[in-house]
C-alpha positions as a Markdown table, in Angstrom:
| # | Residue | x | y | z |
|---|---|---|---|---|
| 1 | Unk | 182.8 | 147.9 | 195.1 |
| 2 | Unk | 185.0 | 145.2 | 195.0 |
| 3 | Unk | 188.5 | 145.6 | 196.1 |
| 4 | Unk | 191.8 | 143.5 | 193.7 |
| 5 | Unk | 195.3 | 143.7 | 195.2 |
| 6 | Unk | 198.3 | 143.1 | 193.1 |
| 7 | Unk | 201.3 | 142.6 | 195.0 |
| 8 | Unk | 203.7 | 144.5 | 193.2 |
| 9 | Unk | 202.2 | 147.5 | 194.3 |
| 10 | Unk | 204.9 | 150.0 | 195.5 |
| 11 | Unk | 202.5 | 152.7 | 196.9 |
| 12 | Unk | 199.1 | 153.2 | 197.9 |
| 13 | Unk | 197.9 | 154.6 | 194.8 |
| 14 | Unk | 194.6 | 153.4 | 194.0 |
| 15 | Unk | 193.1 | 153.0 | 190.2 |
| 16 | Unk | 189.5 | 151.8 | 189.1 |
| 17 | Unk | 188.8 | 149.5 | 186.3 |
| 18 | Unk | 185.4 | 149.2 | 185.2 |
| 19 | Unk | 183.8 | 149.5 | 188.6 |
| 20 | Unk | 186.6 | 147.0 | 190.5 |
| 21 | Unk | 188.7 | 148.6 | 192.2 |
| 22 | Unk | 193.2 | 148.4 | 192.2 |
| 23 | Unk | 195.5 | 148.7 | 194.6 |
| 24 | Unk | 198.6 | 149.0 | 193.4 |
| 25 | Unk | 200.2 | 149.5 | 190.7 |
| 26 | Unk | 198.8 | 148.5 | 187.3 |
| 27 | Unk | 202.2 | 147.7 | 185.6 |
| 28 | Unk | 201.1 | 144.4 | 185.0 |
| 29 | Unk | 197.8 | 145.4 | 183.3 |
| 30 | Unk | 199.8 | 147.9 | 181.0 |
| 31 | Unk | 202.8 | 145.4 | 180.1 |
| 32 | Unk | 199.9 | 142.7 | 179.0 |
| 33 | Unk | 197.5 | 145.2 | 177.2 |
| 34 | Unk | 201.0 | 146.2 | 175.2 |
| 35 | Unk | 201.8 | 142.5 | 174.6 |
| 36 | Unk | 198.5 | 141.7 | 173.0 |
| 37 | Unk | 198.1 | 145.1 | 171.0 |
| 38 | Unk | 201.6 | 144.5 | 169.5 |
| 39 | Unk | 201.3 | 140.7 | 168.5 |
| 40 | Unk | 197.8 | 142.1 | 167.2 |
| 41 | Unk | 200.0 | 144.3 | 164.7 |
| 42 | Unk | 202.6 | 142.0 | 163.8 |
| 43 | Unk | 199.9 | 139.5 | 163.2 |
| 44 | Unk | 198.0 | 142.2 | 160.9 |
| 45 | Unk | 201.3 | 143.2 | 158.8 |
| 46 | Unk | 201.6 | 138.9 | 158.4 |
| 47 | Unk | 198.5 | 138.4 | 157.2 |
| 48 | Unk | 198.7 | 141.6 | 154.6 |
| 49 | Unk | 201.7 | 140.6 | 153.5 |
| 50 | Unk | 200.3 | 136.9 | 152.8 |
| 51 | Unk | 197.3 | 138.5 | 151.4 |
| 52 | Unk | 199.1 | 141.1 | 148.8 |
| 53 | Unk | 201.2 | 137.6 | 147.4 |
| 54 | Unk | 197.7 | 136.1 | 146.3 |
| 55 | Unk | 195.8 | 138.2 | 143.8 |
| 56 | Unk | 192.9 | 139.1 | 144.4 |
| 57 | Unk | 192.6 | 138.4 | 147.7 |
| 58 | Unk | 190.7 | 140.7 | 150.4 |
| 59 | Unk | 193.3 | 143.1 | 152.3 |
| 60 | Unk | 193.8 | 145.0 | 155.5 |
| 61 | Unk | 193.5 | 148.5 | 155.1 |
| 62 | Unk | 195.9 | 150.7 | 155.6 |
| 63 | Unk | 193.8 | 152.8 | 158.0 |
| 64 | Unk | 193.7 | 149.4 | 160.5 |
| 65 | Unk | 197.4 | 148.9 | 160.2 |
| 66 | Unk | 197.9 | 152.6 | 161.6 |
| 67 | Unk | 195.4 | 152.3 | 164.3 |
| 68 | Unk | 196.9 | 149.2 | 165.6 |
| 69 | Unk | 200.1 | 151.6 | 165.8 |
| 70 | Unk | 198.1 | 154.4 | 167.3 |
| 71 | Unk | 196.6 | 152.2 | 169.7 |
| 72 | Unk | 200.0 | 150.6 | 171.3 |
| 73 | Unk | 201.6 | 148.3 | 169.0 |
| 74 | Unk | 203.9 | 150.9 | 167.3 |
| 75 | Unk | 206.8 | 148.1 | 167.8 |
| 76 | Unk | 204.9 | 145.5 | 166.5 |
| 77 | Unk | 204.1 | 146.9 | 163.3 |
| 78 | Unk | 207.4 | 148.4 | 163.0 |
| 79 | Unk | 208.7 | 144.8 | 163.4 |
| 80 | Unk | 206.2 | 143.1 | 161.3 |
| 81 | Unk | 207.1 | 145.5 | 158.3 |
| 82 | Unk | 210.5 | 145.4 | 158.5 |
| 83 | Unk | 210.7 | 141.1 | 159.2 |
| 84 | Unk | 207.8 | 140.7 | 156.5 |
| 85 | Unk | 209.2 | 143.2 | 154.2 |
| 86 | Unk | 205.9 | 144.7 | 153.9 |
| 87 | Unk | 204.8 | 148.7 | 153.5 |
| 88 | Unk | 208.6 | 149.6 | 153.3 |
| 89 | Unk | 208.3 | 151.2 | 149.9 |
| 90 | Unk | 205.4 | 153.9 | 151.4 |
| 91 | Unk | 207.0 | 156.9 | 152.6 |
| 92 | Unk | 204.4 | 157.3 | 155.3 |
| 93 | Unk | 204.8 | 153.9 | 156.6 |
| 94 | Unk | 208.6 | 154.0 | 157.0 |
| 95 | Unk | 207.8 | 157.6 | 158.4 |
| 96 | Unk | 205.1 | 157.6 | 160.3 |
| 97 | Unk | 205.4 | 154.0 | 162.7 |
| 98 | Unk | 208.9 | 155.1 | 163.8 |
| 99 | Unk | 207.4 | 158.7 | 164.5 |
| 100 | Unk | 204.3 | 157.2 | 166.5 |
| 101 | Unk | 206.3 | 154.8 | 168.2 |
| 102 | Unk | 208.9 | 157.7 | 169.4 |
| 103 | Unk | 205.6 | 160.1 | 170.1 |
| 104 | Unk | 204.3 | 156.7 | 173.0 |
| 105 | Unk | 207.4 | 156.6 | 174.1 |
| 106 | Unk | 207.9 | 160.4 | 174.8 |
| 107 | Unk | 204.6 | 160.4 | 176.5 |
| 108 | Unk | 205.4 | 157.4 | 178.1 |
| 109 | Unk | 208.2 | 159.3 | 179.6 |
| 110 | Unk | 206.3 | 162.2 | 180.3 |
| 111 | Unk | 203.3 | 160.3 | 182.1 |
| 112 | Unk | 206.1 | 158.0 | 184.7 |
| 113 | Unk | 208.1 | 161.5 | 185.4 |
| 114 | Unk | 205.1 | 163.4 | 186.2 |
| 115 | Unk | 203.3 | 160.7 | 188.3 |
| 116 | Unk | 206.4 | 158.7 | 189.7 |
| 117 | Unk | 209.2 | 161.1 | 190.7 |
């Protein structure tokens, strides 16, 4: 098994990706996989948007847009619907990002004070 430090680690906690193992803490691996996932849903809520101007055209579904959110980029698409003026007429949207992005952020919470206190 191959062994990865990061030197931000703060502890001696030790995580396994895929076989390699961490050591240290995988802050850095988080913030990055929440950076890409949330330009991921801006991007999809600028290219609907773009899309539902032309007739016609082939759109996202609303299904993808929601997974995005589920899958991390909660602010993102929050962001991209709000900056694109896109989905803000759908009850559910303008409902249901802000819930899922309060529901990652309470389990955020939850996860760092049950691990890290």
């Amino acid at each position: 098994m191959k062994d990865l430090f990061l030197p931000e680690a703060q502890n001696d906690r030790l995580l396994t990706l895929m076989g390699v193992a961490v050591t240290g803490s995988p802050a850095g691996l988080i913030a990055g996989y929440l950076l890409a996932v949330n330009l991921w849903a801006f991007g999809l809520m600028w290219l609907d948007k773009r899309r539902a101007k032309r007739k016609g055209a082939w759109r996202i579904r609303e299904r993808t847009l929601f997974l995005s959110a589920l899958l991390g980029g909660s602010a993102g698409a929050i962001l991209g619907m709000w900056i694109f003026r896109h989905k803000t007429r759908h009850w559910y949207f303008v409902w249901g990002m802000p819930l899922i992005l309060l529901a990652q952020a309470a389990a955020a919470y939850w996860v760092w004070s049950a691990h890290f206190s």
